[in-house]
C-alpha positions as a Markdown table, in Angstrom:
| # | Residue | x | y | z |
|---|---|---|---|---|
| 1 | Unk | -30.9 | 8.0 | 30.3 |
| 2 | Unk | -31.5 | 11.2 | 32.9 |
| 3 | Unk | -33.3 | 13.1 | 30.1 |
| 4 | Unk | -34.9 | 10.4 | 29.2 |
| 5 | Unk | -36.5 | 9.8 | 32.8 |
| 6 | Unk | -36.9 | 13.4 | 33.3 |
| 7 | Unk | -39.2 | 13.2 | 29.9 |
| 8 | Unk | -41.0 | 10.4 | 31.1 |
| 9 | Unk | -41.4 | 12.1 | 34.1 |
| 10 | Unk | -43.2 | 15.2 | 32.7 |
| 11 | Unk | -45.1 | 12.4 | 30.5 |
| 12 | Unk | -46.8 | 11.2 | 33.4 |
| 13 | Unk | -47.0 | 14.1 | 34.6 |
| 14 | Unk | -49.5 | 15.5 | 32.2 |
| 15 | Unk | -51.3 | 12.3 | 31.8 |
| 16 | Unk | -52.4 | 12.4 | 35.4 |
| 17 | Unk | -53.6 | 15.8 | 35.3 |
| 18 | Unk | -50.6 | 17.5 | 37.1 |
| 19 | Unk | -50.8 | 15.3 | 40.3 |
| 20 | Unk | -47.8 | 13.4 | 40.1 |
| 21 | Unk | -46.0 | 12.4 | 43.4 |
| 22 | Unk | -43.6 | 12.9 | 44.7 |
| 23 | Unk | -41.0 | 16.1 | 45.3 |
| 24 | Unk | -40.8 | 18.4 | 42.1 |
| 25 | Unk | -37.7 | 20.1 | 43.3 |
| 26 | Unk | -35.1 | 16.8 | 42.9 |
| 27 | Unk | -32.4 | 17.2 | 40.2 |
| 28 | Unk | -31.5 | 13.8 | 41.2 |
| 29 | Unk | -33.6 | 10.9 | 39.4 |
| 30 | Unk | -33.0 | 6.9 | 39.4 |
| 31 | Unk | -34.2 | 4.1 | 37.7 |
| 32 | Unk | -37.1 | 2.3 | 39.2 |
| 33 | Unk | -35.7 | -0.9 | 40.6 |
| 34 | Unk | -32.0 | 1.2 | 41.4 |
| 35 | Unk | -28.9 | 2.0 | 39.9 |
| 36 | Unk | -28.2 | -1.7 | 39.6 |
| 37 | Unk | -30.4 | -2.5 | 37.1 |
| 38 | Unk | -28.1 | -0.3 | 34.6 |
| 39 | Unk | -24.6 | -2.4 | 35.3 |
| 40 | Unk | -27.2 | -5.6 | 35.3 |
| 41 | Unk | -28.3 | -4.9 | 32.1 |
| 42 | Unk | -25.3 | -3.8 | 30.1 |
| 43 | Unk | -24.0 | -7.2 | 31.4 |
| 44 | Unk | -26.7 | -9.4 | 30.3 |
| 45 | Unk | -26.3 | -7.6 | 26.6 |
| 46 | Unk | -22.7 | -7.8 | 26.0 |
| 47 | Unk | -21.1 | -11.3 | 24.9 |
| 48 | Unk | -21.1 | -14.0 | 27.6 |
| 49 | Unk | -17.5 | -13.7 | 29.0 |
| 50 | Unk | -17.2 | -10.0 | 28.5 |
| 51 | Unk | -18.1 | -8.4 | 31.9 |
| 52 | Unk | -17.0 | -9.8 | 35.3 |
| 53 | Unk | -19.4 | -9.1 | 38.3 |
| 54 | Unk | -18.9 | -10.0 | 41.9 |
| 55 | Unk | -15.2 | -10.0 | 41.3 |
| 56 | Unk | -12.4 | -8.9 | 43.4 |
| 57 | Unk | -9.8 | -7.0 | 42.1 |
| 58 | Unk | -6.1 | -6.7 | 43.9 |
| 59 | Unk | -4.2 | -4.8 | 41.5 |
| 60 | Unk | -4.0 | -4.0 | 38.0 |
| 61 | Unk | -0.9 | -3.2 | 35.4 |
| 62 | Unk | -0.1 | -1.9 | 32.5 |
| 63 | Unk | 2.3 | -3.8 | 29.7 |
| 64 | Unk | 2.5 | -4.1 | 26.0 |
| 65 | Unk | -0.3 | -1.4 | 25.7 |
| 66 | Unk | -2.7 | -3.9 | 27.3 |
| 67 | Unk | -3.8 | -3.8 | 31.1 |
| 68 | Unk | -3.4 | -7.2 | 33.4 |
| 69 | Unk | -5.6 | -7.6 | 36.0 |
| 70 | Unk | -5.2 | -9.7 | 39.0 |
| 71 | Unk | -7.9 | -11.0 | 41.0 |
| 72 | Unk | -7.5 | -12.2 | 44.4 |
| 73 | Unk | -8.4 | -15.5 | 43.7 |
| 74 | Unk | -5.1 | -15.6 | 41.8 |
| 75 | Unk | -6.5 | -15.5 | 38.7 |
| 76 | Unk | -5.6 | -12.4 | 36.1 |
| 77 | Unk | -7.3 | -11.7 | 32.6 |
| 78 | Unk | -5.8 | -9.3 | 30.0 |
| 79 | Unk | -8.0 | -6.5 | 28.8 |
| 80 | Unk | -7.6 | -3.3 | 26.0 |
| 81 | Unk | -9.9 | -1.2 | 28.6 |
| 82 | Unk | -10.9 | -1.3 | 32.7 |
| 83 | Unk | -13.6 | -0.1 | 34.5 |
| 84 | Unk | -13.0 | 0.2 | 38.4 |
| 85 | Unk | -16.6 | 0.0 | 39.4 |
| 86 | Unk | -16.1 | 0.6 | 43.1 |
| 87 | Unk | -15.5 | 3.1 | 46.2 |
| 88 | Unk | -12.8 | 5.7 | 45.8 |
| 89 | Unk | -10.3 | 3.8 | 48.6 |
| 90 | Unk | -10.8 | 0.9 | 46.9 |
| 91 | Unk | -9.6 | 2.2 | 43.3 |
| 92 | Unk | -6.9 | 3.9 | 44.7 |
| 93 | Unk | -5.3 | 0.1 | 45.9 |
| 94 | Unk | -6.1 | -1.7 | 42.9 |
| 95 | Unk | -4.3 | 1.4 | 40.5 |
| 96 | Unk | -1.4 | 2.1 | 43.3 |
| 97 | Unk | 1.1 | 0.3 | 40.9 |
| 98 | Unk | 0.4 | 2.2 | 38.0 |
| 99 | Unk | -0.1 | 5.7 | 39.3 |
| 100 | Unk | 1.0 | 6.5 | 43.0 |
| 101 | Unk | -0.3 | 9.9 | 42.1 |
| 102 | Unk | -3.6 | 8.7 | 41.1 |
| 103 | Unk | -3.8 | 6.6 | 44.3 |
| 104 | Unk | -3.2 | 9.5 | 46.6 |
| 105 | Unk | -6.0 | 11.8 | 45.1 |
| 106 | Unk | -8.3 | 9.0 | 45.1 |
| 107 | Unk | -7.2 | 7.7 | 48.7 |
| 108 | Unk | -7.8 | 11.1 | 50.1 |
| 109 | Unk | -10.9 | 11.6 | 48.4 |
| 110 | Unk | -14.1 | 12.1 | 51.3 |
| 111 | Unk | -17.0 | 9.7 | 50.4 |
| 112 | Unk | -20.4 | 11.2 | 50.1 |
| 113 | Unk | -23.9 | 9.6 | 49.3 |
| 114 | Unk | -24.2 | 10.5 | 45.4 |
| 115 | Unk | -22.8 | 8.7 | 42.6 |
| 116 | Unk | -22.6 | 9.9 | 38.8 |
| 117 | Unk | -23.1 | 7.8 | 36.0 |
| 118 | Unk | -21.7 | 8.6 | 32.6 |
| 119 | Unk | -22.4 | 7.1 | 29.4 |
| 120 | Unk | -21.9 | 7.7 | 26.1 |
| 121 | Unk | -23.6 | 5.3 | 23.4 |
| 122 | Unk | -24.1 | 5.9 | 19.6 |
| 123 | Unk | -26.9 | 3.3 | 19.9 |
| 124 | Unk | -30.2 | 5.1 | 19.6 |
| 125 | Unk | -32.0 | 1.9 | 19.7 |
| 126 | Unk | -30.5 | 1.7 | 23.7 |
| 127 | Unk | -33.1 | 0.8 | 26.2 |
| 128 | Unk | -33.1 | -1.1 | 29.8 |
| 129 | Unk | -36.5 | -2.4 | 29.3 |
């Protein structure tokens, strides 16, 4: 996706004769309506049922090689994967019953103003247009 902006980037670049905007010195680049749109998308695109947004989490744990997860309305769903989409602090509750270890490196970790997306996708036909 990042090479693929910075590509675009240069695109526009030339077409406008060089006299693109902005600051040519960022290593940092975003898509155009924000970082959102990426979890929005991949949500839309997977199976209705398969992605919960907006959801609280109070704790997860791990039994019979599947994880539980228990939301604070209650509620818990069995998964084969997670993905703790949120703030350092709040990881380190939700994964304090499976690794106290893990919890103490993530409580202690400072929070700073840059976030770093990885993704990894066979699909070359992958696009958030």
């Amino acid at each position: 996706i990042i090479l693929g902006m910075r590509k675009a980037k240069k695109a526009r670049a030339a077409a406008s004769g060089g006299r693109d905007s902005g600051a040519r010195y960022s290593i940092f680049v975003s898509m155009r309506d924000g970082m959102d749109r990426l979890t929005n998308t991949l949500a839309e695109r997977l199976p209705a049922g398969s992605v919960r947004t907006q959801t609280v989490v109070s704790r997860i744990e791990r039994a019979d090689g599947k994880w539980r997860v228990f939301l604070t309305d209650g509620s818990s769903e069995s998964a084969d994967a997670v993905i703790l989409a949120c703030p350092a602090y709040a990881s380190a509750e939700t994964v304090r019953g499976v690794d106290a270890s893990l919890a103490g490196e993530l409580a202690g970790t400072s929070r700073i103003s840059l976030t770093l997306v990885t993704i990894e996708t066979g699909a070359k036909s992958f696009s958030l247009s």
